[in-house]
Short mmCIF file of the C-alpha atoms (twelve columns), coordinates in Angstrom:
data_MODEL
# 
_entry.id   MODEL 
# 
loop_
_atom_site.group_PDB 
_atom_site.id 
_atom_site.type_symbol 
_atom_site.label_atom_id 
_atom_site.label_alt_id 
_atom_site.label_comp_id 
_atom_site.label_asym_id 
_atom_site.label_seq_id 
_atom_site.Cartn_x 
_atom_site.Cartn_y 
_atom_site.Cartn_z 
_atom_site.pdbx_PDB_model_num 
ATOM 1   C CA . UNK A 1   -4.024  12.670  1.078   1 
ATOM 2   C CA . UNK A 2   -6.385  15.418  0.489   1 
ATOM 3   C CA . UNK A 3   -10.646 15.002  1.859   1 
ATOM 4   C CA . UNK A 4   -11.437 14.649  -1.936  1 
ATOM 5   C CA . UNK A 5   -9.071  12.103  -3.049  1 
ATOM 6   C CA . UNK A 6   -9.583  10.292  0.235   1 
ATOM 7   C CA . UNK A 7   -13.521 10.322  -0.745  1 
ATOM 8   C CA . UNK A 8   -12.907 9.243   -4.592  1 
ATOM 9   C CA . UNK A 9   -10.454 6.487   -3.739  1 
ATOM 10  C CA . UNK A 10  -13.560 4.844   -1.495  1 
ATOM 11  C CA . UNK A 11  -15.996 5.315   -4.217  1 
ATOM 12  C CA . UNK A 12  -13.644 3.534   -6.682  1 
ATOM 13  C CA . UNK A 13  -11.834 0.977   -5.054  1 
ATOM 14  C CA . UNK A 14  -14.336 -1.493  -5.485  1 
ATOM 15  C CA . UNK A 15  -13.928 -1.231  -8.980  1 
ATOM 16  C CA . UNK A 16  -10.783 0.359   -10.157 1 
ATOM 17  C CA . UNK A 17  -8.411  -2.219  -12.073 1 
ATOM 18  C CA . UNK A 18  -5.476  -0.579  -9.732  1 
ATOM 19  C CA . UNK A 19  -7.279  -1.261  -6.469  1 
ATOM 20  C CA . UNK A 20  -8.780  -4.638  -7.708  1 
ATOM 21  C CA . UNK A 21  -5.533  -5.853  -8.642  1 
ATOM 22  C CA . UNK A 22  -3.705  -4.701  -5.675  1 
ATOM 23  C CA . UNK A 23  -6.453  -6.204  -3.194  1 
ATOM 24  C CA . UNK A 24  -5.855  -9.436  -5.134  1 
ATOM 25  C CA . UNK A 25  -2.045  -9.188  -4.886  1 
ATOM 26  C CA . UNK A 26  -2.452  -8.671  -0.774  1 
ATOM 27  C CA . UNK A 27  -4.767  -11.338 -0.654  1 
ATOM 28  C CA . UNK A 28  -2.120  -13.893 -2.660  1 
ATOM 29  C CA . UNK A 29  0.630   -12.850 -0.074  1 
ATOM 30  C CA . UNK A 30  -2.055  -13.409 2.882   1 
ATOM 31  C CA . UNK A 31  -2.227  -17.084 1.610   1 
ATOM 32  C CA . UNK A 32  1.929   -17.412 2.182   1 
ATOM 33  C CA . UNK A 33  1.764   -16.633 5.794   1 
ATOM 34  C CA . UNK A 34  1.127   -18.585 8.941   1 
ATOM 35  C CA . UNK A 35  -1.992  -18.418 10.450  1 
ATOM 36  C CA . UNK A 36  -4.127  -15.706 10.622  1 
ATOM 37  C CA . UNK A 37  -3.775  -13.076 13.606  1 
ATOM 38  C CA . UNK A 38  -4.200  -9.641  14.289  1 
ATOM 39  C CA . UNK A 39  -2.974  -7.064  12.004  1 
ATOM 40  C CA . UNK A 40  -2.570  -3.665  11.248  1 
ATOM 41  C CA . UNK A 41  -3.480  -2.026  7.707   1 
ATOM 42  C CA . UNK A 42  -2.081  2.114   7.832   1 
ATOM 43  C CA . UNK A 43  -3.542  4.339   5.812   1 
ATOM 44  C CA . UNK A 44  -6.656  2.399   5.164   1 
ATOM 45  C CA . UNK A 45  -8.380  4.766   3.670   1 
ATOM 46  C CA . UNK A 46  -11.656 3.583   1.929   1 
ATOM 47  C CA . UNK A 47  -10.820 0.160   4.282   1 
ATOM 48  C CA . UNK A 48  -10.296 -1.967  1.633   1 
ATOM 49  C CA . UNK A 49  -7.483  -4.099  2.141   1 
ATOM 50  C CA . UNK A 50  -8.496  -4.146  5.632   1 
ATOM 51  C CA . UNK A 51  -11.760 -5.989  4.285   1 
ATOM 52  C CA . UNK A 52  -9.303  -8.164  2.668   1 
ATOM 53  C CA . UNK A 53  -7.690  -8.848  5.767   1 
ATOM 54  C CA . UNK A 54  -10.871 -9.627  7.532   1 
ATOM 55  C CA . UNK A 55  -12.164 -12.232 4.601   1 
ATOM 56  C CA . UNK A 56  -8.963  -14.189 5.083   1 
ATOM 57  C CA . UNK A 57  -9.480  -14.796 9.011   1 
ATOM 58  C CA . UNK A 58  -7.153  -11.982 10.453  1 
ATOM 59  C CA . UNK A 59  -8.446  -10.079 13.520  1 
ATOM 60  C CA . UNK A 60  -7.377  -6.323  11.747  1 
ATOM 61  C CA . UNK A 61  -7.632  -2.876  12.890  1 
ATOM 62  C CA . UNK A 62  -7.571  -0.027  10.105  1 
ATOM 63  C CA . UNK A 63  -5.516  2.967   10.993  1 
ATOM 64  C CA . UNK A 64  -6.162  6.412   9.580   1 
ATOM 65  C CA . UNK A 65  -4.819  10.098  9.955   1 
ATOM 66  C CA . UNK A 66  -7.277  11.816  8.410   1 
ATOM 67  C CA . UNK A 67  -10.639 12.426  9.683   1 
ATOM 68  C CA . UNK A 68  -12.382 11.715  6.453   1 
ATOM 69  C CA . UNK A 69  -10.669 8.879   6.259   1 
ATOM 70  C CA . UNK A 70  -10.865 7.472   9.377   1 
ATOM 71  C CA . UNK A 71  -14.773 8.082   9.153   1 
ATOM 72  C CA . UNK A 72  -15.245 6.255   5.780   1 
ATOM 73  C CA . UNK A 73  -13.244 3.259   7.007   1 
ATOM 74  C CA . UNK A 74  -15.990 3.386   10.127  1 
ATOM 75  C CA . UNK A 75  -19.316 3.883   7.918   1 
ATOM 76  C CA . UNK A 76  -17.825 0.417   6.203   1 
ATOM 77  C CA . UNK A 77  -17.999 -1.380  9.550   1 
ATOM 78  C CA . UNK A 78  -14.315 -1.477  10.189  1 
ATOM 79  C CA . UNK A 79  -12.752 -1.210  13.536  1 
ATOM 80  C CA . UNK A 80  -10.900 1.808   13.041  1 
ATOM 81  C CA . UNK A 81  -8.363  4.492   15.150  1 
ATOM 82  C CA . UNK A 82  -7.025  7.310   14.235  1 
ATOM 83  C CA . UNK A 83  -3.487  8.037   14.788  1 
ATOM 84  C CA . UNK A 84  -0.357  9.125   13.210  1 
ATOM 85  C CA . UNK A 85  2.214   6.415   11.669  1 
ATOM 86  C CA . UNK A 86  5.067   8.183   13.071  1 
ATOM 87  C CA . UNK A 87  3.754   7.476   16.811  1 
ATOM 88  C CA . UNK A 88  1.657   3.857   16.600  1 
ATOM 89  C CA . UNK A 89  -0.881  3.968   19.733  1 
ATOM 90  C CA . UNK A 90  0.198   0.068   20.046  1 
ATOM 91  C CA . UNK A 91  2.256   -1.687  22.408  1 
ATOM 92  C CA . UNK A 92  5.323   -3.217  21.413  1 
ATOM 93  C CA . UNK A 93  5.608   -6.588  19.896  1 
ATOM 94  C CA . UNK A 94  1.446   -7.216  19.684  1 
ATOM 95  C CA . UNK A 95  1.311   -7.526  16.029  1 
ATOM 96  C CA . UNK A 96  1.494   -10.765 14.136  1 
ATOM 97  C CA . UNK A 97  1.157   -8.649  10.411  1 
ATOM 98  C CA . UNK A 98  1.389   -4.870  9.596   1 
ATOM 99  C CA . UNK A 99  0.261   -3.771  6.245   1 
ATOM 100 C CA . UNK A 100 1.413   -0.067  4.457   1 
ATOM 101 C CA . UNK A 101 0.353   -0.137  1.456   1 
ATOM 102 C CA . UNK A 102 1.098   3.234   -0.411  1 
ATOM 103 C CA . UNK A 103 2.033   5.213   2.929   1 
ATOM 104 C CA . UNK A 104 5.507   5.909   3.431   1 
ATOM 105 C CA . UNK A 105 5.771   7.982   0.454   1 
ATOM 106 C CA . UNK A 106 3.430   10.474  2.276   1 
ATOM 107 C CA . UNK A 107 5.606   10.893  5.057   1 
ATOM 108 C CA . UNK A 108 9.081   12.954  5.612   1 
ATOM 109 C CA . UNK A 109 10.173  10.829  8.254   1 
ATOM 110 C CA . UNK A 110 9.266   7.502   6.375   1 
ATOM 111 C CA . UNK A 111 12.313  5.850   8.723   1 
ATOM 112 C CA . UNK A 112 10.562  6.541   11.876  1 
ATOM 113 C CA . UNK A 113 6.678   5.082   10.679  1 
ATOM 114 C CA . UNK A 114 9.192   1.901   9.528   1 
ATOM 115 C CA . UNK A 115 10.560  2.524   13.018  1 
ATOM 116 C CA . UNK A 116 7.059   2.125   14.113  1 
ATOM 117 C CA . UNK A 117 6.213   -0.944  12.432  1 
ATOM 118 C CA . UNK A 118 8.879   -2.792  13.797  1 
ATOM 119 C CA . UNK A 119 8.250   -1.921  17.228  1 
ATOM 120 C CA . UNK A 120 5.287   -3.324  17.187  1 
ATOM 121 C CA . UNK A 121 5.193   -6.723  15.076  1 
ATOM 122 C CA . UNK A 122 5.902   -9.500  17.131  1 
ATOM 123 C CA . UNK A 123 8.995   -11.183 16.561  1 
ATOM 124 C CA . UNK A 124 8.582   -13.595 13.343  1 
ATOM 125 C CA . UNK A 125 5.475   -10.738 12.413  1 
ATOM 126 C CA . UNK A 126 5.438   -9.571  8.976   1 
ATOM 127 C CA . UNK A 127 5.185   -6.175  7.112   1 
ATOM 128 C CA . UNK A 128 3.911   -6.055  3.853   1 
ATOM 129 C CA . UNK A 129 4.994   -2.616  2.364   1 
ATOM 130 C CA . UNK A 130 4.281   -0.838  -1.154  1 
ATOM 131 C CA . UNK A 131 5.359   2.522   -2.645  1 
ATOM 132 C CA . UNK A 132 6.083   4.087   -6.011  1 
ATOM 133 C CA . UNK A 133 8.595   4.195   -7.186  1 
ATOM 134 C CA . UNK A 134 11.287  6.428   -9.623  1 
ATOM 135 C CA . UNK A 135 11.330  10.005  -9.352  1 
ATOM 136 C CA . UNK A 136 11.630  9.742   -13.338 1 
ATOM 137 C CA . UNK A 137 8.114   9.376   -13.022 1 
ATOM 138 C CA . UNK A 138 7.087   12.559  -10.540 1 
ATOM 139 C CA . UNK A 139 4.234   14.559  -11.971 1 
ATOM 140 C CA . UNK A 140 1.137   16.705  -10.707 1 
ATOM 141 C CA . UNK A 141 -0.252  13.301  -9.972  1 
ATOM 142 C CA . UNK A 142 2.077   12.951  -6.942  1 
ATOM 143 C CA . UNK A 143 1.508   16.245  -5.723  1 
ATOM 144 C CA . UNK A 144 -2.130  15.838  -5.767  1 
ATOM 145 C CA . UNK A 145 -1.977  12.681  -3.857  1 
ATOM 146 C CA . UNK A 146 0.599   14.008  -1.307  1 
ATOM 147 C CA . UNK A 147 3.561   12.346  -1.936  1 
ATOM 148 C CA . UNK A 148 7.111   13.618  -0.899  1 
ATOM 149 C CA . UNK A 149 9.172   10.907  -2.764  1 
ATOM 150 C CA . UNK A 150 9.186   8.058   -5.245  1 
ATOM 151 C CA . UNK A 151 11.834  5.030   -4.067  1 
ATOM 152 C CA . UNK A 152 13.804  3.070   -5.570  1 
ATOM 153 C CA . UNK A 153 15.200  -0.705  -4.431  1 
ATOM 154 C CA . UNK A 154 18.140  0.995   -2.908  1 
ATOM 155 C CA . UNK A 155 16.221  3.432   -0.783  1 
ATOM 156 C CA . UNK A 156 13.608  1.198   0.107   1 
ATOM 157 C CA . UNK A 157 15.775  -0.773  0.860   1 
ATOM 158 C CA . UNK A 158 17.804  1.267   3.657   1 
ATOM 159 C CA . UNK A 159 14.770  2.461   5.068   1 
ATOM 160 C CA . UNK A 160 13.343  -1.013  6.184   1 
ATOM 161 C CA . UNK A 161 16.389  -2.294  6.851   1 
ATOM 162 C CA . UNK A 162 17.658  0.828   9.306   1 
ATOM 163 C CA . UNK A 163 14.567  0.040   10.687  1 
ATOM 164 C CA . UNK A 164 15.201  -3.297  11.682  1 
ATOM 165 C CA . UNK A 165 13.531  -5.311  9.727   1 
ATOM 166 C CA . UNK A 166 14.612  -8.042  7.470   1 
ATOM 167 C CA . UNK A 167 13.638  -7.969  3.989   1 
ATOM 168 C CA . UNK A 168 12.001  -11.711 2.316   1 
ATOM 169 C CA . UNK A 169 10.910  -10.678 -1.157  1 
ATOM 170 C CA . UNK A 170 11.565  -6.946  -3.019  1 
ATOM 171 C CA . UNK A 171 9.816   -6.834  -6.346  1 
ATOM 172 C CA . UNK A 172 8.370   -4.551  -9.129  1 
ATOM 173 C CA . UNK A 173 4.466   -4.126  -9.314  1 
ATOM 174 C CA . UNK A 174 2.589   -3.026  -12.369 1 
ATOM 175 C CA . UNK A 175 5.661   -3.512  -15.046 1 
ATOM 176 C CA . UNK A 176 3.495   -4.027  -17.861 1 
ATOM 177 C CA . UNK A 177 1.867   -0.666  -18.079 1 
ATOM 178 C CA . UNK A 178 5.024   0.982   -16.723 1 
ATOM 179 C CA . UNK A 179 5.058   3.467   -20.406 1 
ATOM 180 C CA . UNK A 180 1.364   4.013   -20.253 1 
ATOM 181 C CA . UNK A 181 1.628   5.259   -16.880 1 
ATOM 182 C CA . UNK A 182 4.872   7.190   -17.912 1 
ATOM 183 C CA . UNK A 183 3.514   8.781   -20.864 1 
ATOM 184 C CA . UNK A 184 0.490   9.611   -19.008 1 
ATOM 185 C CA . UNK A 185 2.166   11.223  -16.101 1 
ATOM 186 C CA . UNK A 186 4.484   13.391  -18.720 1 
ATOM 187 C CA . UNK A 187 0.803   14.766  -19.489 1 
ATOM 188 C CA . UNK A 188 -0.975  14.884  -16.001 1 
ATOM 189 C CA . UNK A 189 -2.358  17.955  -14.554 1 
ATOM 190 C CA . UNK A 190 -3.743  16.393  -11.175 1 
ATOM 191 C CA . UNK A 191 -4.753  13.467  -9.623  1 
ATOM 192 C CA . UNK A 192 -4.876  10.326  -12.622 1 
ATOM 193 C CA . UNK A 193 -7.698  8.612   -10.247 1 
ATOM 194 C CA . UNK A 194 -10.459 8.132   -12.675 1 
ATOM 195 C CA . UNK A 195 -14.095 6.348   -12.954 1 
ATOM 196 C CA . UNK A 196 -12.791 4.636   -16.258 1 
ATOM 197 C CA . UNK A 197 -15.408 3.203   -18.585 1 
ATOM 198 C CA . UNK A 198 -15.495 -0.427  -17.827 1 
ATOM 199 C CA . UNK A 199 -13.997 -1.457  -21.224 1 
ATOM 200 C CA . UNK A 200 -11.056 0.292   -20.340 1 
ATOM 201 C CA . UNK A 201 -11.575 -0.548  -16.984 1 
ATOM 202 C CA . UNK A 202 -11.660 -4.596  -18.039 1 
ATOM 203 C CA . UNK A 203 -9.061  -4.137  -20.217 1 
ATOM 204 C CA . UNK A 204 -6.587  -2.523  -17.580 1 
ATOM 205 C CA . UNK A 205 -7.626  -5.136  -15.553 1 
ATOM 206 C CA . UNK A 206 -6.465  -8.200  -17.900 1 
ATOM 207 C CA . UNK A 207 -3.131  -6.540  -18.609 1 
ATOM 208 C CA . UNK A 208 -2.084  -6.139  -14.618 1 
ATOM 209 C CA . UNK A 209 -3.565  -9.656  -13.827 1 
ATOM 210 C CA . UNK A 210 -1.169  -11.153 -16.416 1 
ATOM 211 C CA . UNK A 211 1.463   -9.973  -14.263 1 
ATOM 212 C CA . UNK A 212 0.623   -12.763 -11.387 1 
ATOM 213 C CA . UNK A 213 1.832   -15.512 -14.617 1 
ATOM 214 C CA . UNK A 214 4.704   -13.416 -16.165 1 
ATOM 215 C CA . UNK A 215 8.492   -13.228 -15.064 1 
ATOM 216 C CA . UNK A 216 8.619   -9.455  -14.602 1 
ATOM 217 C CA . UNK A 217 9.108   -8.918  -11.025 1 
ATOM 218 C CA . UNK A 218 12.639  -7.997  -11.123 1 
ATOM 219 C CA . UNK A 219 11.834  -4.969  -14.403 1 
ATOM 220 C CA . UNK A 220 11.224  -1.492  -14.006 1 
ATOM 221 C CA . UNK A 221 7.564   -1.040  -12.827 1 
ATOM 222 C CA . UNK A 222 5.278   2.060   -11.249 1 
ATOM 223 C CA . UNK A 223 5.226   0.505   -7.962  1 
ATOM 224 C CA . UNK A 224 7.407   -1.790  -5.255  1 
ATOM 225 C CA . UNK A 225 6.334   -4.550  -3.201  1 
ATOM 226 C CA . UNK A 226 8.190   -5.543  -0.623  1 
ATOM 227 C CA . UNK A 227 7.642   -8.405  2.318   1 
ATOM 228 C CA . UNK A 228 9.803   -8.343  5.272   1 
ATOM 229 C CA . UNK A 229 9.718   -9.815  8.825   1 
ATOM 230 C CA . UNK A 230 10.673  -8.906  12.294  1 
ATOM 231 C CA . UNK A 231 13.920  -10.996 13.428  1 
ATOM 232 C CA . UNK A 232 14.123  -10.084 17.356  1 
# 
């Protein structure tokens, strides 16, 4: 992810009805594991779920590649290394929970950062992964964010699995404003990461929330969520 979308994600994350949501979503799974430990968040970025981590008792460590990112993570107080996801700076088997949120889309060998996260989650450990998903919904948006792919359950799929792990839960994410997003991406020119006014903000909001009470998980959505664990 380019410097400027690195910087404009940390300005908005606080706020944005995407990052809001998704903070809430991690924080949700958080509440379905065992007891806290120490975790991993790649590609924090801005640092936020890592903040989310640290609220609910886990001893995490936010992981950037960039410098910009790596530096905004650090002005927020976050314990922070840079390093690529492809080569973990870790030893094996210390992690109780790895979180990569929105990263293996970025990367052309997305099998060997999955690699990575199995190596080092403990045995039992979890992963908590997201990505895009369905190249019927590539646009400029993608490229401006750095993306090589879009998945869907099938590829997503192989690449944990190959990987070692062993998939829980495999669900849709943000189903209900699957043909705004589609009909906006038909249109986009760039990056769609705006400062929204906050009615449109709040009402954004209210619509992806109502996914935590609907049965949609298993429709087409923009994202996928996936939870998996390390067997051996």
């Amino acid at each position: 992810m380019e410097a400027t979308e690195i910087r404009k994600l940390a300005a908005l994350e606080d706020t944005h009805w995407w990052y809001r949501e998704r903070r809430a979503l991690l924080s949700r799974a958080l509440k379905k594991l065992p007891r806290p430990g120490t975790a991993l968040d790649i590609g924090a970025a801005g640092g936020g779920n890592t903040r989310v981590l640290r609220a609910n008792g886990w001893q995490p460590v936010a992981l950037e590649y960039s410098p910009d990112g790596a530096q905004v993570a650090a002005e927020r107080g976050l314990n922070v290394i840079r390093a690529d996801a492809r080569a973990l700076p870790l030893p094996s088997a210390s992690l109780d929970l790895v979180v990569a949120f929105d990263i293996l889309e970025h990367i052309d060998e997305d099998h060997a950062a999955a690699g990575e996260i199995h190596r080092t989650l403990r045995p039992g450990g979890t992963a908590l992964i997201a990505v895009p998903c369905d190249m019927r919904l590539w646009s400029a948006h993608d490229v401006a964010v750095g993306h090589v792919r879009r998945y869907t359950r099938d590829t997503l799929t192989s690449v944990v699995e190959k990987a070692g792990l062993v998939i829980d839960e495999l669900w849709s994410w943000n189903v209900l404003l699957r043909p705004v997003a589609a009909w906006r991406r038909r249109k986009s020119t760039g990056s769609d990461l705006d400062d929204l006014p906050n009615v449109v903000n709040m009402g954004l909001t209210a619509i992806i929330a109502a996914e935590r009470y609907l049965p949609v998980k298993s429709l087409p959505g923009v994202s996928l969520m996936l939870r998996a664990h390390r067997q051996i």
